[in-house]
C-alpha positions as CSV (number, residue, x, y, z in Angstrom):
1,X,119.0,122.6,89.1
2,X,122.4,122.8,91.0
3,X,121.4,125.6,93.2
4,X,118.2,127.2,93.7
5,X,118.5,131.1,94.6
6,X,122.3,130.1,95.2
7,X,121.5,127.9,97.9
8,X,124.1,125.1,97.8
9,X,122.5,121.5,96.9
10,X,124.3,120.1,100.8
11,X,122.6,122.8,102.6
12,X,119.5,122.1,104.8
13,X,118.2,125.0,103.4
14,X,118.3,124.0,100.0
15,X,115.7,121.3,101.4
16,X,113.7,123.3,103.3
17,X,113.1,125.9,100.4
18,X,112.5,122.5,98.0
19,X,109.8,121.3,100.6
20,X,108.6,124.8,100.7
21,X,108.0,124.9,97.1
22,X,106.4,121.8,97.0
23,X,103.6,122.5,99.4
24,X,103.4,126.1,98.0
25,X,102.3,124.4,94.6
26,X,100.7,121.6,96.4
27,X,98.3,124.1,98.5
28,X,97.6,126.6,95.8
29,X,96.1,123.6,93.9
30,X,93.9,122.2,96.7
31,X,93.0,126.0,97.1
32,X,91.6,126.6,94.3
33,X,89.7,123.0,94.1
34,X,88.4,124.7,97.1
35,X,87.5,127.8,95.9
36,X,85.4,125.8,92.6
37,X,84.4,123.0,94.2
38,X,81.1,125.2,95.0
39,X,80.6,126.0,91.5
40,X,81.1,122.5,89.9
41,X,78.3,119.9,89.7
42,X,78.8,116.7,90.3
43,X,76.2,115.1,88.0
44,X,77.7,117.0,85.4
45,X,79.3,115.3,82.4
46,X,82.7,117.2,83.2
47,X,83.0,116.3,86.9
48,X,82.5,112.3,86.0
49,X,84.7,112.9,83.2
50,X,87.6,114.3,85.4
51,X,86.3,110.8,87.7
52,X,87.0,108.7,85.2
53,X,90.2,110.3,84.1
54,X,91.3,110.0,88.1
55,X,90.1,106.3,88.2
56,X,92.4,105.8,85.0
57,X,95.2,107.3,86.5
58,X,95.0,105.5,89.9
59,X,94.7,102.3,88.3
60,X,97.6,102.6,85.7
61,X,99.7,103.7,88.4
62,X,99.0,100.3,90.5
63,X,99.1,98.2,87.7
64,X,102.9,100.0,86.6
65,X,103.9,99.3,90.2
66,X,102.7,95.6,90.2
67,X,104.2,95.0,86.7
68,X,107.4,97.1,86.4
69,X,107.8,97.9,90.4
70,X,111.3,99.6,91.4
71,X,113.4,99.8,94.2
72,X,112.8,96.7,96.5
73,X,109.4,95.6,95.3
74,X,111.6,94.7,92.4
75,X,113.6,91.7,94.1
76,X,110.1,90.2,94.7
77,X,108.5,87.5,92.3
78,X,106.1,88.5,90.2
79,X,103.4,85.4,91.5
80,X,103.9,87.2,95.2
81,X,103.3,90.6,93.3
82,X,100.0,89.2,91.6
83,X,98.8,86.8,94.7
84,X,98.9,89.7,97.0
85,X,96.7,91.7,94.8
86,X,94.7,89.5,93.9
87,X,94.1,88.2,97.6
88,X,93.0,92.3,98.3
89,X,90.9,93.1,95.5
90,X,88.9,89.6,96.3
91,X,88.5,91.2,99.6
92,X,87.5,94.6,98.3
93,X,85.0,93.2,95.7
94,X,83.5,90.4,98.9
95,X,83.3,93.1,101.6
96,X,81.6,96.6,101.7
97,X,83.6,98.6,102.6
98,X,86.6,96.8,102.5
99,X,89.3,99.3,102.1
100,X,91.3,98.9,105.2
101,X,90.9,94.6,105.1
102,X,91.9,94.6,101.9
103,X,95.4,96.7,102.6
104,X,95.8,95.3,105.4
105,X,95.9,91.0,104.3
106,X,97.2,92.4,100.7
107,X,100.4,93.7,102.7
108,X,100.6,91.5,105.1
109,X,100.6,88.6,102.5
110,X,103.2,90.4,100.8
111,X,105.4,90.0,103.6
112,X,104.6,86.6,104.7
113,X,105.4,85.4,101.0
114,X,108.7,88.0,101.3
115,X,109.9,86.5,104.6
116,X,109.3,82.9,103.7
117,X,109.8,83.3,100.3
118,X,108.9,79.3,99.1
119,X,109.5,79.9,95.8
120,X,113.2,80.3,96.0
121,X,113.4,77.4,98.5
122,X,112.7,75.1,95.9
């Protein structure tokens, strides 16, 4: 995808049309979640279903960026990795609604452990 309509890859349109795209297909699918949301019932078998399919997702996609995380995340050891999250999901299982504590000490653990890092003074 070297240019898109001839648009140069260096130009800011180039961007703009990409981000243009993106909220284009981004939109059309919250529209139309919109549009059935009406007609969907949620005690039926499909909607918990598509639940359980989202839950599935969501949690793969935190455990592949605790376990195989890229970018900086990846320069981090794996015990700071697996203290931090266990630290928040003891929090979110302890606490009703928990969301925000559990964030919140999970990523703030993850710097503390980054910033004093004890596990490569030793």
């Amino acid at each position: 995808m070297e240019t898109l309509f001839n648009i140069p890859k260096e130009s800011a349109l180039w961007a703009w049309s990409i981000l243009f795209f993106v909220a284009l297909g981004t939109y059309a699918w919250r529209g139309l979640g919109v549009m059935l949301s009406g007609k969907i019932k949620q005690n039926s078998p499909l909607f918990g279903w598509i639940t359980c399919v989202t839950y599935a997702m969501v949690a793969a996609l935190v455990v592949r960026i605790i376990v195989l995380p890229v970018g900086v995340l990846s320069e981090t050891a794996m015990a700071y990795r697996l203290l931090a999250t266990g630290a928040a999901l003891a929090i979110m299982i302890g606490k009703k609604n928990g969301l925000v504590p559990a964030i919140s000490v999970g990523t703030l653990l993850m710097i503390m452990l980054g910033w004093l890092d004890p596990l490569n003074s030793l």
